[in-house]
Backbone as a ProteinNet text record, in pm:
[ID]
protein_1_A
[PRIMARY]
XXXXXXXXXXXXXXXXXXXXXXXXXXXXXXXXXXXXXXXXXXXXXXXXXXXXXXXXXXXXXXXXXXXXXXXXXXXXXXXXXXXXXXXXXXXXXXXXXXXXXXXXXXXXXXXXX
[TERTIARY]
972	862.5	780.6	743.6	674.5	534.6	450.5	361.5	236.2	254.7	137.3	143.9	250.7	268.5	209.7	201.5	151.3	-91.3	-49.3	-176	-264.8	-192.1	-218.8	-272.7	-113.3	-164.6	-304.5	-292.3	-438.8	-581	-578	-729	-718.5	-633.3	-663.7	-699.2	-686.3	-696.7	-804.9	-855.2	-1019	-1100.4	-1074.8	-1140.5	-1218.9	-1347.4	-1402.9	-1355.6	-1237.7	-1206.7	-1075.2	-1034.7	-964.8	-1029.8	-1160.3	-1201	-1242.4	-1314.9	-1344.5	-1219.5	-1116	-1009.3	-943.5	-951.3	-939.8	-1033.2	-1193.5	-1260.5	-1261.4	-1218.4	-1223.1	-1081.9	-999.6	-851.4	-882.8	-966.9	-1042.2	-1085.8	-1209.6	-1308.7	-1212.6	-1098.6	-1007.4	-909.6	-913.6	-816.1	-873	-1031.7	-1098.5	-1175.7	-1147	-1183.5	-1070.7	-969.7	-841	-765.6	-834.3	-699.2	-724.4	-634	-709.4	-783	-804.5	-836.2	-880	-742.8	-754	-781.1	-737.6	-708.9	-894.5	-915.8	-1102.3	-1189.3	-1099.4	-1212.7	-1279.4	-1410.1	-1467.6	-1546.1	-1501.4	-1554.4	-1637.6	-1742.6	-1876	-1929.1	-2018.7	-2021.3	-2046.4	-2127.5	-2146.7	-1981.3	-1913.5	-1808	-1694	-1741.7	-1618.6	-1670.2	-1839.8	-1801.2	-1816.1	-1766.1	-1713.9	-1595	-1495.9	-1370.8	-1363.9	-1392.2	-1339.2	-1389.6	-1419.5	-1472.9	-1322.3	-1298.6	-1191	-1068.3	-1043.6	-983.2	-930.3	-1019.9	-999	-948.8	-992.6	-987.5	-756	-755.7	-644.6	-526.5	-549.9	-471.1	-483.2	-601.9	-627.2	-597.1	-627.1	-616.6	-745	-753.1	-874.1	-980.1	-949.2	-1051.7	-1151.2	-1139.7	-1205.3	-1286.8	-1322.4	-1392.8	-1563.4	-1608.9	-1772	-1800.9	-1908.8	-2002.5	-2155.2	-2191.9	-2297.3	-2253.4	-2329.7	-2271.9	-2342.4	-2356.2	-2429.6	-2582.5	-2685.4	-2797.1	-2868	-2930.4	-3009.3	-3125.6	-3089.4	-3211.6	-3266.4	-3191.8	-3264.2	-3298.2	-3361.2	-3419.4	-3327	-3413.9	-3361.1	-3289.3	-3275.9	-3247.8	-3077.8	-3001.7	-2859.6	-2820.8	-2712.9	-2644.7	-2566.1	-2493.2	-2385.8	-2242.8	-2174.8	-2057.4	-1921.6	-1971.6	-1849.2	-1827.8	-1851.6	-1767.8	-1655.4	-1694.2	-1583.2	-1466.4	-1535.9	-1394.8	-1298.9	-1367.7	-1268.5	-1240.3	-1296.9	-1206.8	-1083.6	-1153.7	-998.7	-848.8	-938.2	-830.6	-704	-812	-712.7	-652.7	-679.4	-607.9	-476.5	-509.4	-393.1	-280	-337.3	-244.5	-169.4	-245.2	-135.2	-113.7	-115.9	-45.4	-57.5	-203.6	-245.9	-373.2	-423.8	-582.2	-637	-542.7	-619.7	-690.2	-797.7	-863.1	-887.9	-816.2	-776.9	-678.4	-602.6	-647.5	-764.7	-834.8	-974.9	-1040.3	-1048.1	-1163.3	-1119	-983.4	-940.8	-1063.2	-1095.1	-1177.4	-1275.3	-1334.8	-1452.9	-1353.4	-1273.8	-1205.8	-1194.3	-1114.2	-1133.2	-1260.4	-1344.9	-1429.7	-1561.3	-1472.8	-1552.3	-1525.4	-1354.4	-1293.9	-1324.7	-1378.3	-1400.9	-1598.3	-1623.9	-1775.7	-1816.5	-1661.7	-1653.6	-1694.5	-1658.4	-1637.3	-1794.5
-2300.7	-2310.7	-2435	-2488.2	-2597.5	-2607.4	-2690.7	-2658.9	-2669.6	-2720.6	-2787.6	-2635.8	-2550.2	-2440.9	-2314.3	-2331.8	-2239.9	-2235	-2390.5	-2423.4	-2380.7	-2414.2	-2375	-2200.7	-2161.7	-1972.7	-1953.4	-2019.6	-1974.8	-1986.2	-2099.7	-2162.4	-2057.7	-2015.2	-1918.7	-1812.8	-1752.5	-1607.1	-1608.7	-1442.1	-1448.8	-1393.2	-1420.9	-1334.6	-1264.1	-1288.5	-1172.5	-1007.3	-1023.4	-894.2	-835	-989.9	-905.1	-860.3	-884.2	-845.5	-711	-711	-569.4	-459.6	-550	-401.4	-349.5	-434.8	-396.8	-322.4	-338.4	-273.7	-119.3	-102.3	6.7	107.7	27	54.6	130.5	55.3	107.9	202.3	232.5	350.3	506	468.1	541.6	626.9	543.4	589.5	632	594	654.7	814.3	844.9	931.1	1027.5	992.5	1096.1	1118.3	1033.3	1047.5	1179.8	1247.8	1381.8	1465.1	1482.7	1532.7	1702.6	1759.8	1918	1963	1867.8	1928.9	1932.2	1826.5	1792.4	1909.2	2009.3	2010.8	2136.9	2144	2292.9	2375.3	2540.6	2586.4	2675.6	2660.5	2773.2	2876.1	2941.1	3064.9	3009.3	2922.7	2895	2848	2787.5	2685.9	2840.2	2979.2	3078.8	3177.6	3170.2	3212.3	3173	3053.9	2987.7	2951.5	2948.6	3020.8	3111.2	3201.8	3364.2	3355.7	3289.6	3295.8	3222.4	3147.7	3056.1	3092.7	3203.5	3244.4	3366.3	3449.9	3527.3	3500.9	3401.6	3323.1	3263.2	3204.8	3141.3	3288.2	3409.9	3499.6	3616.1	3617	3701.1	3660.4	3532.9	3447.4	3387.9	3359.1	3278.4	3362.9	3497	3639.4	3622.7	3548.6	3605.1	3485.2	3359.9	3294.1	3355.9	3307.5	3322.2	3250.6	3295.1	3247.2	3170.6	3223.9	3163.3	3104	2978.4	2939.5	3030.9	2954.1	3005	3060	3082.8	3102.1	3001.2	2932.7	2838.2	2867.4	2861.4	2872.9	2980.3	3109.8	3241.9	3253.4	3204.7	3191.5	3264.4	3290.3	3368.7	3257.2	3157	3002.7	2987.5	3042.7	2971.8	2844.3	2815.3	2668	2720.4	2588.3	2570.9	2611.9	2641.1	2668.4	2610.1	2508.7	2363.4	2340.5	2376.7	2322.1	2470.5	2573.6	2698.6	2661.5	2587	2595.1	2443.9	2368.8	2230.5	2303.4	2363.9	2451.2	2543.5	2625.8	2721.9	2610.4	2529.4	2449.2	2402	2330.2	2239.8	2353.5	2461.4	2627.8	2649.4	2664.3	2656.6	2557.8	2426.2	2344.9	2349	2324	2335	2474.4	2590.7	2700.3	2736.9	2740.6	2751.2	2779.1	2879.5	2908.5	2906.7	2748.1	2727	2624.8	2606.1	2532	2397	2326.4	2178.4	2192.7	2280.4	2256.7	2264.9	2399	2413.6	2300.3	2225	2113.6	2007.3	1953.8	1869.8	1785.8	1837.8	1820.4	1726.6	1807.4	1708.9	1564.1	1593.7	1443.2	1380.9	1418	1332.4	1255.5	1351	1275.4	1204.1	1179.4	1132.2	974.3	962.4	851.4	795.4	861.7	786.2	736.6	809.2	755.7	640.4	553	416.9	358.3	364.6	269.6	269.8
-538.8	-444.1	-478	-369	-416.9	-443.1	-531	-571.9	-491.4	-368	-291.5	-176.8	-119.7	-81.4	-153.6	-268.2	-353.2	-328.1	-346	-320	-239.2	-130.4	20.8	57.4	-5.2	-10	-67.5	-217.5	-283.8	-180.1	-121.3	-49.6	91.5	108.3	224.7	189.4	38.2	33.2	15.1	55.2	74	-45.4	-158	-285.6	-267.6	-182.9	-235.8	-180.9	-55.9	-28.2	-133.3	-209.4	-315.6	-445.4	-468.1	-546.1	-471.5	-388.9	-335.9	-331.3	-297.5	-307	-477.9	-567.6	-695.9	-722.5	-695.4	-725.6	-664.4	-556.3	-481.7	-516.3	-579.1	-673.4	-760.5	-847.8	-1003.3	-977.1	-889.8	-827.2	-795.7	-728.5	-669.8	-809.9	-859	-1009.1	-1089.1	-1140.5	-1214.5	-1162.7	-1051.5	-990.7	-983.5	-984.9	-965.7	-1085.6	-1234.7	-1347.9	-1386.2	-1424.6	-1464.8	-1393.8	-1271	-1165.1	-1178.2	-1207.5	-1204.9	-1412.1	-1450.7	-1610.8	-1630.1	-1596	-1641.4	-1566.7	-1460.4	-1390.1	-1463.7	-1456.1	-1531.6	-1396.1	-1370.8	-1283.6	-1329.3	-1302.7	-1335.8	-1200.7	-1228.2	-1122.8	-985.1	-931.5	-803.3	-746	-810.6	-813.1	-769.6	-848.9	-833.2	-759.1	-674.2	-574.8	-447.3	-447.1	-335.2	-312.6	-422.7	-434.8	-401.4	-458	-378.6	-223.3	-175.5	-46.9	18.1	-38.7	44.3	-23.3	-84.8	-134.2	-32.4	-8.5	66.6	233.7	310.8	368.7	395.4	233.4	239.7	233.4	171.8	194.5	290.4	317.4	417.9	592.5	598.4	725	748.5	890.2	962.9	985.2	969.2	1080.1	975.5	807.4	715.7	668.4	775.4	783.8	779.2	688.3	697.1	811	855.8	956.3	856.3	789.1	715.5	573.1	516.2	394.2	283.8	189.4	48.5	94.2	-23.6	30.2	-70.4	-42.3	-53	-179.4	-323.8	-437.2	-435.1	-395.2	-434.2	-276.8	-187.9	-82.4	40.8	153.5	241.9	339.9	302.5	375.1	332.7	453.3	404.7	475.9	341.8	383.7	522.2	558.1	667.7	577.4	659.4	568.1	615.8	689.4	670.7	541.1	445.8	274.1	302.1	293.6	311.2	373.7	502	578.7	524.1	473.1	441.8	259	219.4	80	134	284.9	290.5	359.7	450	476.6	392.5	264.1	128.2	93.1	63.7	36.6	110	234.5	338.5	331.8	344.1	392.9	199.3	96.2	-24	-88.7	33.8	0.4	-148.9	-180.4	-296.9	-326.4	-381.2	-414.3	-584.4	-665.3	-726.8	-762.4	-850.7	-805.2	-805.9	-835.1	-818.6	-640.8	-618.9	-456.2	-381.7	-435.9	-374	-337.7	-436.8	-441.5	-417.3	-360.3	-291.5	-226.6	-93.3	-22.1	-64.6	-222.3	-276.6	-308.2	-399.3	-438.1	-292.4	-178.3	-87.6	15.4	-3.1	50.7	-27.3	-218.2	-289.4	-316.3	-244.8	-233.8	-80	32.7	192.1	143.9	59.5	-0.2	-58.1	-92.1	-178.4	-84.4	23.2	145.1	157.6
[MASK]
+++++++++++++++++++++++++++++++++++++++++++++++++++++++++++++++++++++++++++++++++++++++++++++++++++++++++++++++++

């Protein structure tokens, strides 16, 4: 290859979007190494599992209508997280919990952006 062709490639490429995509590489990998082995589930974490748990073997009928309840308070959450936990449940035919929490890893990687 010749050396003035080589040249040429370099002055067109646009660095800073290749630096942005290494960086967003790094972000992406450091977020997924070890993924399920690291993860630690404590009580809020297992019962919202069993919620989407029930859900992934029972079927759709066993969808909550209301989420969590909000700090002791008579104030509940939404329970769009239930249904994108029973989903990742469903679709990897699996209720444990590194499928569960799919969801979070994925939309912890559309958050780079």
């Amino acid at each position: 290859m010749d050396l003035r062709i080589f040249r040429s490639m370099l002055a067109r490429v646009d660095w800073a979007l290749v630096v942005f995509g290494v960086a967003i590489f790094g972000a992406i990998l450091a977020r997924s190494i070890h993924y399920d082995d690291w993860m630690v589930v404590k009580s809020d974490q297992i019962r919202d599992a069993m919620v989407s748990i029930h859900v992934v073997e029972g079927g759709l009928g066993y969808l909550p209508l209301f989420g969590p309840r909000a700090g002791g308070t008579d104030l509940r959450l939404g329970p769009i997280f239930y249904y994108f936990q029973s989903l990742s449940g469903i679709l990897f035919h699996s209720a444990s919990p590194g499928a569960l929490a799919f969801p979070v890893l994925l939309f912890s990687f559309l958050s780079l952006f």
